[in-house]
C-alpha positions as CSV (number, residue, x, y, z in Angstrom):
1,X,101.9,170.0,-108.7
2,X,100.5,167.2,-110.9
3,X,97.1,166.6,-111.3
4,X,97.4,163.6,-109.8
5,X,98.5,164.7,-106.9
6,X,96.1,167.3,-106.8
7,X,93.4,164.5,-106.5
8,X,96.0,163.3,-103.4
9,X,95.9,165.9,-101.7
10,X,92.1,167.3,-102.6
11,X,90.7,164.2,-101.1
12,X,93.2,164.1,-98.2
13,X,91.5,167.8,-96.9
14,X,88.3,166.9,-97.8
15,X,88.1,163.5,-95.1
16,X,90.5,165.4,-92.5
17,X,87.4,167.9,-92.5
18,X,84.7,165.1,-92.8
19,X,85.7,162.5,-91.0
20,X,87.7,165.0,-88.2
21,X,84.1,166.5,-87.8
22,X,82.6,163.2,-87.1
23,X,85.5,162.3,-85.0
24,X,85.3,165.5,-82.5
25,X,81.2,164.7,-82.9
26,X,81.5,160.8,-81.6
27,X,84.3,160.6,-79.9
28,X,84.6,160.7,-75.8
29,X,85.8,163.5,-74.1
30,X,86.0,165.1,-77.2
31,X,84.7,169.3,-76.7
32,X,82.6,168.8,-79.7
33,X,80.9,165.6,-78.5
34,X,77.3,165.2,-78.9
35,X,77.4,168.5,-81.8
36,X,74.9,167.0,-83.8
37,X,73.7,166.4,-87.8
38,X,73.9,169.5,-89.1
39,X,77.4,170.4,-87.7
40,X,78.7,167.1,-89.7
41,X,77.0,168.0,-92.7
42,X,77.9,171.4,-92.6
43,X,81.8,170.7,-92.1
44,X,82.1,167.9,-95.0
45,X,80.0,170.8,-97.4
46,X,83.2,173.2,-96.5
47,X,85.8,169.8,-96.6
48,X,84.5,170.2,-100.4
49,X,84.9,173.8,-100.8
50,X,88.1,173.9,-99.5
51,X,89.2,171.0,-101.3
52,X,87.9,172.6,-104.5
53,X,89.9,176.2,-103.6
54,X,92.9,174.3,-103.0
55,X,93.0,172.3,-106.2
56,X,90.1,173.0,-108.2
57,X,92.2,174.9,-110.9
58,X,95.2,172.3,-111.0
59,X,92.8,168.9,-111.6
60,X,89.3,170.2,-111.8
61,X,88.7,168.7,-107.9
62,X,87.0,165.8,-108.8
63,X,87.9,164.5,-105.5
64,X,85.5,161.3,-105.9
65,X,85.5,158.6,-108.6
66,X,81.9,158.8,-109.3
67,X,82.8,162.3,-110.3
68,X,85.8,161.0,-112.1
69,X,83.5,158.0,-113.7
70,X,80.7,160.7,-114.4
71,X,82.9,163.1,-116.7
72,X,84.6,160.6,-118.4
73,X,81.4,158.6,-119.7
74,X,79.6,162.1,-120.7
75,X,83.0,162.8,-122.9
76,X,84.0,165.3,-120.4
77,X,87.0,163.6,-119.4
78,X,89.7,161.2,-120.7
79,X,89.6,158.1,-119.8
80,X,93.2,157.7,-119.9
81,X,93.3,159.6,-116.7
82,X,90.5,158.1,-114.5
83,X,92.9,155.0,-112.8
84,X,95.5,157.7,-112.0
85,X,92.7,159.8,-110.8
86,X,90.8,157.1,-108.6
87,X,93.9,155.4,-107.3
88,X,95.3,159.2,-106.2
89,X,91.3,159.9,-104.5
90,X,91.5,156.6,-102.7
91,X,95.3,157.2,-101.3
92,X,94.0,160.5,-100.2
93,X,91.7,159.3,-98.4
94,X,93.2,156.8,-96.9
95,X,96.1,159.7,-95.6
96,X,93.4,161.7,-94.5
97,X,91.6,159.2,-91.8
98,X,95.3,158.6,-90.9
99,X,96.0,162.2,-89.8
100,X,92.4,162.1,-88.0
101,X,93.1,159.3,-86.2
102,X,96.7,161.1,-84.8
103,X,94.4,163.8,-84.0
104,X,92.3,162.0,-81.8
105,X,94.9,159.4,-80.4
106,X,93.7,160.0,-77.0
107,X,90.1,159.9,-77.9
108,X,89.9,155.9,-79.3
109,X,90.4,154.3,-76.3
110,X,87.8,156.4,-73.7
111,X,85.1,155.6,-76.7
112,X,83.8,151.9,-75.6
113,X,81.4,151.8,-78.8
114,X,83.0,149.8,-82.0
115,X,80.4,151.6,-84.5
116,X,81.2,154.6,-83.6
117,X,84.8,154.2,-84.6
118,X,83.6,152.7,-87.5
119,X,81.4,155.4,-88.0
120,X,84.0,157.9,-88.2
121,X,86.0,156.2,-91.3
122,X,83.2,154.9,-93.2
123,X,79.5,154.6,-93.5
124,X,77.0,152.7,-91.8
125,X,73.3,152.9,-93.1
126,X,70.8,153.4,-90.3
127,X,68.2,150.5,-91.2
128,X,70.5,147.9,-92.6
129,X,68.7,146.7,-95.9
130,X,71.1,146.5,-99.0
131,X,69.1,147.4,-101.5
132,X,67.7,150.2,-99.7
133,X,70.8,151.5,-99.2
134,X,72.0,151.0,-102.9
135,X,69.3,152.8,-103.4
136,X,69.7,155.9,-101.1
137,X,73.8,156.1,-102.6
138,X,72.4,156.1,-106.2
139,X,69.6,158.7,-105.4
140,X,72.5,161.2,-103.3
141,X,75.2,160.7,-105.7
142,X,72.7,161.2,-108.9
143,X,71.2,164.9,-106.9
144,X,75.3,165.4,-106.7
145,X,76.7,164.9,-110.1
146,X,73.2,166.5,-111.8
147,X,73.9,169.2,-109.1
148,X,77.2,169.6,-110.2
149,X,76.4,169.9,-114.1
150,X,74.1,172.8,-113.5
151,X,75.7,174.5,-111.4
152,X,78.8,174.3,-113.7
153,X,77.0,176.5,-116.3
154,X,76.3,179.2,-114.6
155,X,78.7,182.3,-113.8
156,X,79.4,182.8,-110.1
157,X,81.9,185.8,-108.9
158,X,85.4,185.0,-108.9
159,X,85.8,182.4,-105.8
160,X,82.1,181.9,-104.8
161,X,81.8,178.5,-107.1
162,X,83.6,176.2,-104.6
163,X,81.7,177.7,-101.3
164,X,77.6,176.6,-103.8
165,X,79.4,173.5,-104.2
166,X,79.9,173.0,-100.4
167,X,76.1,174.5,-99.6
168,X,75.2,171.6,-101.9
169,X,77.0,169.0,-100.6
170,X,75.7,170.3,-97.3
171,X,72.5,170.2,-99.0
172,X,72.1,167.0,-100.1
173,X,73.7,165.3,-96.0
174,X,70.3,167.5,-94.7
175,X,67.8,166.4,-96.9
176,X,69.2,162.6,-98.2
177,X,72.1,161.8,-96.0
178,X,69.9,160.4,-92.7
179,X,69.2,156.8,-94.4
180,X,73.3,155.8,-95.3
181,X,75.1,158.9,-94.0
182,X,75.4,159.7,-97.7
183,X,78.9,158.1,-98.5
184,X,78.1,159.8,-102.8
185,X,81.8,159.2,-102.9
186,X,83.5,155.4,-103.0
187,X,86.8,157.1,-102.1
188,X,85.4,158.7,-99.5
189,X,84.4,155.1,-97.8
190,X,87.0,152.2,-99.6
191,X,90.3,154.6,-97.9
192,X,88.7,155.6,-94.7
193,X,87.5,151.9,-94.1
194,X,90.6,150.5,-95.2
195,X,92.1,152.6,-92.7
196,X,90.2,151.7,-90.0
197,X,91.0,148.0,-90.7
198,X,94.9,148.2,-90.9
199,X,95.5,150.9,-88.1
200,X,95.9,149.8,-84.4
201,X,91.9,151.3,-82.9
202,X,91.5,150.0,-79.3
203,X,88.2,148.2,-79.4
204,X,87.0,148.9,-83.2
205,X,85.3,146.1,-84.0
206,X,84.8,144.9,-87.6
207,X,85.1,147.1,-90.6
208,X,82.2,145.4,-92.0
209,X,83.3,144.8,-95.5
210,X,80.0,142.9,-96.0
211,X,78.6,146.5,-96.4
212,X,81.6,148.3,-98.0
213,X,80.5,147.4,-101.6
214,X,77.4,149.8,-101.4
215,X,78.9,153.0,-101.2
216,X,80.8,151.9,-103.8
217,X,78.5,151.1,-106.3
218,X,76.1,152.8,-105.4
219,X,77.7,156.2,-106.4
220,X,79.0,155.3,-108.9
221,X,75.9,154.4,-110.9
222,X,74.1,157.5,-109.5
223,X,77.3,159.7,-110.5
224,X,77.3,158.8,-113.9
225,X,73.3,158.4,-114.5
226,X,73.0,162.0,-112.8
227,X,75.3,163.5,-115.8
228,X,73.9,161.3,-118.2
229,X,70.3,162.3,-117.5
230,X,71.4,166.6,-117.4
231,X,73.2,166.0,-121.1
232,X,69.6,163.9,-122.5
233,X,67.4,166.4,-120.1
234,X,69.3,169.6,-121.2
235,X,71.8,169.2,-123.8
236,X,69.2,166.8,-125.5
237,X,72.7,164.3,-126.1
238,X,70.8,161.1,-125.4
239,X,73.4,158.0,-125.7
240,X,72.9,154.3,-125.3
241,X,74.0,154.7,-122.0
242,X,71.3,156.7,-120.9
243,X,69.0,154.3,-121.6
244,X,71.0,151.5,-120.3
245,X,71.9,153.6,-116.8
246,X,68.2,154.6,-116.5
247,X,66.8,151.2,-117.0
248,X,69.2,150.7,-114.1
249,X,68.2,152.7,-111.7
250,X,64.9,152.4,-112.4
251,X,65.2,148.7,-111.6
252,X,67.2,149.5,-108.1
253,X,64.5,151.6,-106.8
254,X,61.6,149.6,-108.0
255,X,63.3,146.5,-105.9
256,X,64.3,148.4,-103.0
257,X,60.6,149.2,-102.7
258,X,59.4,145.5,-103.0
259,X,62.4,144.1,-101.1
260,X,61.2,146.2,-98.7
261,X,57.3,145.6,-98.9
262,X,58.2,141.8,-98.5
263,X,60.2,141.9,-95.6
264,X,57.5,144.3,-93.5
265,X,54.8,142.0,-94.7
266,X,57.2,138.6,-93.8
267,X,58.0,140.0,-90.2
């Protein structure tokens, strides 16, 4: 197996666990209707770790182009591979809400509400405010890629590095993912929402591509300002786009917080 598809079929388990959760969570008639928050977060945390078992030693598992991004601006990666990489996480993806939506054929037409549908392929923040959100994908996808640099340096048993990954992942939906139902992954949204626009959902609605840009770029500053900030925090490697990725950030949450303080004080 190429790496490539390795990143194919990575990201194609990890959104038939995610999404498949959410499905059997929101769908009608469904025996896992109604399970609740921490059964969606705890099910994409072992999506990861069973992604990473199955093809963690053929591509690395990035599974998720802020990952991909991440590595290859801290030198970690090649850059010749990231758009073979991305465009293989993305078809995976895609595949992956395919098969979930086969699963639950029966399911789509019994469930009258249009955001949940949507709400199984992609994200929807819960207090619609863009730069709030932006903010909330750069602050979970920054905790994952800084997450995933320490915890790369230390020495697990043989087999038990994949299952902390998934604990963190899980980790980070508890604590972060209630504000944009922590996307962290532009793969993870772009194929599942592109899905749910081109396949035949009774009564979907709009897959509110107004939105779609946010857990997009919102990862994928946060993914590569989280491994910029561990190699300046612990490596001490400071590079000029440490400064330029922190200045960033810095100016996201700063707005989000006056954005915000301006429309409470307007309504």
């Amino acid at each position: 197996m190429t790496e490539y598809a390795a990143e194919f079929v990575g990201t194609m388990i990890l959104i038939i666990f995610g999404s498949g959760v959410v499905a059997g969570t929101l769908l009608k008639n469904s025996k896992a209707e109604n399970a609740g928050w921490m059964t969606i977060c705890v099910a994409w945390g072992l999506g990861v770790s069973f992604a990473v078992f199955a093809v963690g030693k053929i591509s690395g598992a990035h599974i998720n182009p802020a990952v991909t991004l991440g590595f290859a601006m801290a030198g970690e990666f090649p850059w010749a591979k990231v758009p073979g990489y991305i465009l293989a996480q993305v078809a995976g993806a895609f595949t992956g809400a395919v098969i979930v939506w086969i699963q639950y054929y029966p399911h789509w037409k019994k469930t009258e509400d249009p955001s949940s549908k949507l709400g199984i392929f992609s994200t929807i923040p819960a207090e619609r405010s863009f730069p709030n959100n932006l903010a909330s994908e750069v602050i979970g996808t920054f905790m994952l890629l800084f997450g995933l640099s320490f915890l790369g340096v230390n020495n697990f048993a043989d087999g038990l590095n994949p299952l902390v990954i998934g604990v963190y992942i899980s980790a980070i939906g508890f604590s972060l993912g209630g504000t944009t139902g922590f996307a962290i992954n532009p793969a993870r949204d772009f194929g599942p929402r592109l899905a749910h626009f081109i396949l035949p959902i009774p009564g979907k609605g709009s897959s509110d591509w107004a939105y779609s840009w946010i857990p997009v770029v919102g990862p994928l500053i946060g993914g590569i300002y989280g491994t910029l900030f561990y190699q300046a925090v612990f490596n001490g490697s400071v590079s000029v786009w440490f400064w330029i990725f922190s200045l960033l950030t810095v100016f996201i949450l700063i707005y989000s917080v006056i954005f915000n303080r301006k429309k409470q004080v307007t309504s």
